[in-house]
C-alpha positions as CSV (number, residue, x, y, z in Angstrom):
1,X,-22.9,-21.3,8.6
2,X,-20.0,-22.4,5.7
3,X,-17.1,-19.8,5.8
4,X,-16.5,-17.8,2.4
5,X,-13.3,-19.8,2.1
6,X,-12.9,-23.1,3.6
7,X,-9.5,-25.1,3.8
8,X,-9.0,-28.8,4.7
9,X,-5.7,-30.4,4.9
10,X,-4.2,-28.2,2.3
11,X,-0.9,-29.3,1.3
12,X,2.3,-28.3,-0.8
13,X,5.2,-30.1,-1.4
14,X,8.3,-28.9,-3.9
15,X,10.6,-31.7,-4.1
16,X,11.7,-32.6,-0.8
17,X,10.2,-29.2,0.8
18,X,6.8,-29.5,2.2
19,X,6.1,-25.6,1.7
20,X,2.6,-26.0,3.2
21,X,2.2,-28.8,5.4
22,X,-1.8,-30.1,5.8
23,X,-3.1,-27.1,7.0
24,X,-7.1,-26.4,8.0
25,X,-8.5,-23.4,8.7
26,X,-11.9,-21.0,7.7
27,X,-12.3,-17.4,6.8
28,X,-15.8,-15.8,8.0
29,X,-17.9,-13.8,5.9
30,X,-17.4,-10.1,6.7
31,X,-14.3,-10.5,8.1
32,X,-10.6,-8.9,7.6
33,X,-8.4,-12.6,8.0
34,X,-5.0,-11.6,8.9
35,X,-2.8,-14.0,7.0
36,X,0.7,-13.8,8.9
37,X,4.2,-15.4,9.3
38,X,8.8,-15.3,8.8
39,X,9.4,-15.3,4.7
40,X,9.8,-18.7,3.5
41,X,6.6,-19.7,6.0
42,X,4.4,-20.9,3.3
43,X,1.9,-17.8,3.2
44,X,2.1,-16.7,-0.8
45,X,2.1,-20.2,-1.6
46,X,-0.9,-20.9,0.2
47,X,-2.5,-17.2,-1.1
48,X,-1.6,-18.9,-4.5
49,X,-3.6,-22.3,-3.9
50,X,-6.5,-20.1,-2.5
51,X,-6.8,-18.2,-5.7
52,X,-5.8,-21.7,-8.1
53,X,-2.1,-20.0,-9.7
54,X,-0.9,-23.2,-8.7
55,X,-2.2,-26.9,-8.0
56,X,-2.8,-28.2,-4.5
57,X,-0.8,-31.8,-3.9
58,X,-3.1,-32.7,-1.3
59,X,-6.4,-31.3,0.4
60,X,-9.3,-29.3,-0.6
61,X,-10.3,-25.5,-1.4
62,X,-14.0,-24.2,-1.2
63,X,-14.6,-20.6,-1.8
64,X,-18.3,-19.7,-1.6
65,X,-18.9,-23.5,-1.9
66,X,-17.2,-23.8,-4.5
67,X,-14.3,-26.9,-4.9
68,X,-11.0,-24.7,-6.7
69,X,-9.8,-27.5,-8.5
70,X,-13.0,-28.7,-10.2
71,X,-15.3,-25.7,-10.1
72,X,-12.3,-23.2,-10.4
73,X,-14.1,-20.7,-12.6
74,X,-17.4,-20.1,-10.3
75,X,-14.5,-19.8,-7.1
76,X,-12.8,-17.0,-8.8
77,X,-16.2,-15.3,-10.1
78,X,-17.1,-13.6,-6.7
79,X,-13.4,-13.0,-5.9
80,X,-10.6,-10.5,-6.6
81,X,-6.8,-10.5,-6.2
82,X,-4.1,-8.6,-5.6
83,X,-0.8,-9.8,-6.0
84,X,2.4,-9.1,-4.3
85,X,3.8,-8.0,-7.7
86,X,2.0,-6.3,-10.6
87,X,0.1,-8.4,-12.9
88,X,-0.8,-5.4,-15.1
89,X,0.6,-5.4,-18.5
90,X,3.6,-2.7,-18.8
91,X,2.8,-2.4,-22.5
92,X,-0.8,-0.9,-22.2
93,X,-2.2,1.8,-20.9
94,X,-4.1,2.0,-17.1
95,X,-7.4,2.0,-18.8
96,X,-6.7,-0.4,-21.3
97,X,-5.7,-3.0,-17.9
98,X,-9.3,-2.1,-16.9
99,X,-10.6,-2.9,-19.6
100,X,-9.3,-6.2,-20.2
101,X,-10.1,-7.0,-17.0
102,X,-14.1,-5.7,-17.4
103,X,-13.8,-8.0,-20.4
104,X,-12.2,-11.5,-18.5
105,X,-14.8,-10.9,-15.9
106,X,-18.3,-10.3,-18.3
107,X,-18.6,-6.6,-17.1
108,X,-20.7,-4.9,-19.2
109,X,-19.2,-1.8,-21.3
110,X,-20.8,1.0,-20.0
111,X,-20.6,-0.1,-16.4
112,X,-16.8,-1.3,-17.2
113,X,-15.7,2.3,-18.1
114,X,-18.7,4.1,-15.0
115,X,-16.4,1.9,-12.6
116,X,-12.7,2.4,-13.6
117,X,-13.6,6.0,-13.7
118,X,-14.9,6.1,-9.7
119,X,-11.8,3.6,-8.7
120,X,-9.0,5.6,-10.5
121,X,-10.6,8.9,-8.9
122,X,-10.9,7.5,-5.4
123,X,-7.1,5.4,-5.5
124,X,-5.8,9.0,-7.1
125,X,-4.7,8.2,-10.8
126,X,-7.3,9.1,-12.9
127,X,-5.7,11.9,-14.8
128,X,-3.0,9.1,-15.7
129,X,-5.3,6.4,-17.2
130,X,-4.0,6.9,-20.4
131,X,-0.3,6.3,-19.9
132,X,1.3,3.0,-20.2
133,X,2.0,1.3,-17.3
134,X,5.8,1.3,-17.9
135,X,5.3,4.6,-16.8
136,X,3.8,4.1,-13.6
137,X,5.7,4.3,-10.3
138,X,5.4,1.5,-7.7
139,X,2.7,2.9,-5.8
140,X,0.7,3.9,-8.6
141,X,1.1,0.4,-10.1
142,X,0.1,-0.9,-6.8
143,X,-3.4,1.3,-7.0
144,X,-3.8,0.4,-10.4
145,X,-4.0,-3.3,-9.7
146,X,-6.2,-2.9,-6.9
147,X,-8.5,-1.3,-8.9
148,X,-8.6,-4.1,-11.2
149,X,-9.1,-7.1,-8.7
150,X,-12.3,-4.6,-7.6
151,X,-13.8,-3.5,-11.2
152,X,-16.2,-6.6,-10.8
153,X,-17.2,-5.6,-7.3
154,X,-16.3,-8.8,-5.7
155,X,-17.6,-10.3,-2.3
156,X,-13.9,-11.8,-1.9
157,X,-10.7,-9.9,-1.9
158,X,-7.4,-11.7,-1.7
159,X,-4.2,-9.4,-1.0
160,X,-0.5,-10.3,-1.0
161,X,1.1,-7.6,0.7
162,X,-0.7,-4.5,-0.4
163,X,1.5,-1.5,1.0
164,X,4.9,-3.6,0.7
165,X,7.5,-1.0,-0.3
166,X,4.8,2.1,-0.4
167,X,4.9,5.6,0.5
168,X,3.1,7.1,3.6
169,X,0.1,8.4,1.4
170,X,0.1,5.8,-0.9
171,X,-0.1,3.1,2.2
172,X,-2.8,5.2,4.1
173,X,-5.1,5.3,1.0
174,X,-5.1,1.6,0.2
175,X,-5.7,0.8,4.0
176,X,-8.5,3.6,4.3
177,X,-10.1,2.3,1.3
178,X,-10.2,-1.6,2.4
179,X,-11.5,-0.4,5.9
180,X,-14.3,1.0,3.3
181,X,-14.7,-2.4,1.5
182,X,-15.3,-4.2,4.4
183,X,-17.9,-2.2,6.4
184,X,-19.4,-2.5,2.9
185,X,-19.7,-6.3,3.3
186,X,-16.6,-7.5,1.3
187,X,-14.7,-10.3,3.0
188,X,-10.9,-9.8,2.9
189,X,-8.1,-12.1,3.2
190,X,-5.1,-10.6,4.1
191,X,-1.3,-11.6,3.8
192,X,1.3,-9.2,5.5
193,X,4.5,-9.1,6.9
194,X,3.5,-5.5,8.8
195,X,2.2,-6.4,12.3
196,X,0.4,-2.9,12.7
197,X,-1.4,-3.2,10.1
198,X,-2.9,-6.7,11.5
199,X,-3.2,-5.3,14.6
200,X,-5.2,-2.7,12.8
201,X,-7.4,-3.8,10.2
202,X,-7.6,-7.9,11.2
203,X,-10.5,-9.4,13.2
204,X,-8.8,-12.8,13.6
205,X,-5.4,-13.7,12.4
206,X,-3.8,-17.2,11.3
207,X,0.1,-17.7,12.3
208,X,2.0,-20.4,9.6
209,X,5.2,-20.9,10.3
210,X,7.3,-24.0,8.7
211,X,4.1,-24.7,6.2
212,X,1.9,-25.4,9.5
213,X,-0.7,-23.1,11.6
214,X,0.1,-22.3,14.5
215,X,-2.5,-20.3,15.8
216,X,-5.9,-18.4,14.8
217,X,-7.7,-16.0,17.1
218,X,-8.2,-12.4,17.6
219,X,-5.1,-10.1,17.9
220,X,-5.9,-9.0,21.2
221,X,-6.6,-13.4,22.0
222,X,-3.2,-14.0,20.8
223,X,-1.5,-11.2,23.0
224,X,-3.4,-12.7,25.8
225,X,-2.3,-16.3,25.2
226,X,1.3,-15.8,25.2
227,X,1.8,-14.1,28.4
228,X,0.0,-14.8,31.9
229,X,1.6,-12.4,33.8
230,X,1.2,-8.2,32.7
231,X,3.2,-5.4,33.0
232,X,1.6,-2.1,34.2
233,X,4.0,1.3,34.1
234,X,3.0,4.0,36.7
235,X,4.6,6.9,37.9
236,X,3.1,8.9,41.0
237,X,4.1,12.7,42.5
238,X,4.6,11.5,45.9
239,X,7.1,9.2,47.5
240,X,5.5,5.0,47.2
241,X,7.6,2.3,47.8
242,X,8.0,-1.3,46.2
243,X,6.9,-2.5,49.2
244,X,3.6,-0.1,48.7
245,X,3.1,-1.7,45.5
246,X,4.0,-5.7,46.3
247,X,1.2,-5.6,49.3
248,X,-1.5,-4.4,46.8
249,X,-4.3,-7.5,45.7
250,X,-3.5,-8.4,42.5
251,X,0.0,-7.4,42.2
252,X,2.8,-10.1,42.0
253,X,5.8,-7.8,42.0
254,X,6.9,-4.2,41.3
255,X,10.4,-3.0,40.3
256,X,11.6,0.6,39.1
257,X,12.9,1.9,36.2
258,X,13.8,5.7,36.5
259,X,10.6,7.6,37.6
260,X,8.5,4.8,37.2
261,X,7.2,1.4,38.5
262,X,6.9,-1.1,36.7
263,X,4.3,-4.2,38.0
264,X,3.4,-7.4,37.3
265,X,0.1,-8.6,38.1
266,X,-1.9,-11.7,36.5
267,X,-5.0,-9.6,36.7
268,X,-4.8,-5.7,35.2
269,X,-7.9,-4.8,36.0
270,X,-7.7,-5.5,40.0
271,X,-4.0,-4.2,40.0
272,X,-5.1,-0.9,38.4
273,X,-7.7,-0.2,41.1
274,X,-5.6,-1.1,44.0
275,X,-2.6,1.1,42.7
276,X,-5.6,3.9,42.3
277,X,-6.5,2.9,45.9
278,X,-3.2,3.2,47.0
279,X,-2.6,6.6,46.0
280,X,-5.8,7.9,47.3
281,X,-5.1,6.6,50.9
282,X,-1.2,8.2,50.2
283,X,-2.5,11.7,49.1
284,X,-0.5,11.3,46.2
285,X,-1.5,11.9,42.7
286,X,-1.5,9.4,39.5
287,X,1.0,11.4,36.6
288,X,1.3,8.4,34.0
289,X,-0.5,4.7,33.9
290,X,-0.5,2.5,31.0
291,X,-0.9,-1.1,30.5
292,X,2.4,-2.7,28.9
293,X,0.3,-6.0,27.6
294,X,2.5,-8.0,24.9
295,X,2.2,-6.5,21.5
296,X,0.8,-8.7,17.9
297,X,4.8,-8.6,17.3
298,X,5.6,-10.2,21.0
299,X,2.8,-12.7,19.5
300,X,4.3,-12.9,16.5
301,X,8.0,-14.0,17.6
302,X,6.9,-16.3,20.3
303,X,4.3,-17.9,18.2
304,X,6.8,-18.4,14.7
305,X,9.7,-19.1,17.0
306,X,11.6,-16.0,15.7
307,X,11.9,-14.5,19.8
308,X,15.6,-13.6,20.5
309,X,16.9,-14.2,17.0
């Protein structure tokens, strides 16, 4: 089955930078892609290809099936987009923006102004519709453009760091309402610097770093992948020794750190149930066990080559 977008040797070059270097890759229909990597990686420069702001020098787009450099118009039909940056227009009013917007896409009138009203009640700004946007503080700007990359309900939503620079509520609101899009059915392509919220909202997620991918998979996959050995922390009310521990299947070592042990085992599962085992046959009881598996931003830094900078 085609993916919603589809990229093929996508390329970008400004003067003797290569910003995006012949990258490939597919987004799923139904899925929250995770979009990730260090500034200067090529990421809002690719966002910007996706949606045609700027020219591809080499490569092709498909969005729905549809080629972005000849068919540009039926790409951006089923799709919306928010930018890093407002692209609302300071000089008119919240409403006004919506209804531009209802007018660029072909929205009909009544169902125009029946939708702004819902979006601006749900993102929290409907009693400010009618104040210019020169007014409007960063978060509420932010809300404001969101609501007009969704006025014509689209199946596609591209985002440039949504919550960058946003209060708490403001940030819990936009993520609680693209949660709601997407069990909905609306396919979401997502470009963030903040790894918990890729680690939250992401299905799979694409690492570029230098203008080239460096890996797509699951976040979970890609803590996996990076790390063959790992760490479980466990702390016990009886007296166990690292000898205890390092004769136990499955576990390769064990050290201490203050009331705790900290072990390494290339298999969790068959360490956790020998260490439960253990302390069964000691009479000693389990007070804390947790898994210390590498985290999206262990991931991250190994993947991008930022680790130890």
């Amino acid at each position: 089955m085609p993916g919603v977008i589809e990229v093929s040797g996508l390329t970008k070059v400004f003067g003797a930078i290569t910003a995006v270097d012949h990258i490939s890759f597919e987004v799923r229909e139904g899925e929250i892609f995770g979009f990730l990597g260090p500034n200067g990686a090529g990421k809002t420069t690719t966002t910007r290809m996706l949606t045609g702001v700027i020219p591809m020098d080499a490569g092709s787009v498909h969005i729905f099936g549809h080629d972005i450099s000849t068919a540009p118009v039926r790409a951006r039909q089923r799709s919306g987009v928010v930018p890093e940056t407002s692209n609302a227009y300071a000089d008119l009013t919240g409403w006004q923006n919506l209804m531009l917007m209802a007018d660029l896409y072909g929205v009909p009138r009544r169902r125009a102004e029946e939708r702004s009203r819902d979006l601006l009640e749900t993102l929290g700004i409907l009693e400010r519709r009618d104040q210019k946007v020169q007014g409007y503080s960063k978060g509420m700007k932010q809300r404001l453009i969101l609501a007009m990359a969704l006025l014509h309900e689209p199946e596609l939503l591209f985002l440039d760091e949504p919550t960058s620079g946003l209060d708490v509520q403001s940030t819990r609101m936009i993520l609680s309402l693209l949660r709601g899009l997407n069990e909905g059915g609306t396919t979401i392509f997502l470009t963030t610097h903040n790894m918990d919220e890729a680690n939250q909202l992401c299905d799979r997620v694409g690492i570029i770093r230098d203008g080239r991918i460096v890996a797509i998979d699951a976040p979970e996959k890609l803590k996996a992948a990076i790390e063959r050995l790992h760490r479980i922390e466990v702390s016990f009310d009886g007296a166990v020794t690292a000898d205890d521990l390092a004769s136990l299947p499955g576990i390769a070592g064990a050290g201490r750190t203050g009331d705790k042990w900290q072990i390494t085992t290339e298999d969790a599962d068959a360490a956790i149930r020998s260490v439960v085992a253990l302390s069964r046959e000691r009479g000693v009881r389990i007070v804390t066990l947790q898994t210390l598996a590498p985290s999206l931003d262990d991931a991250f830094l190994r993947l991008t080559g930022e680790e130890g900078r």
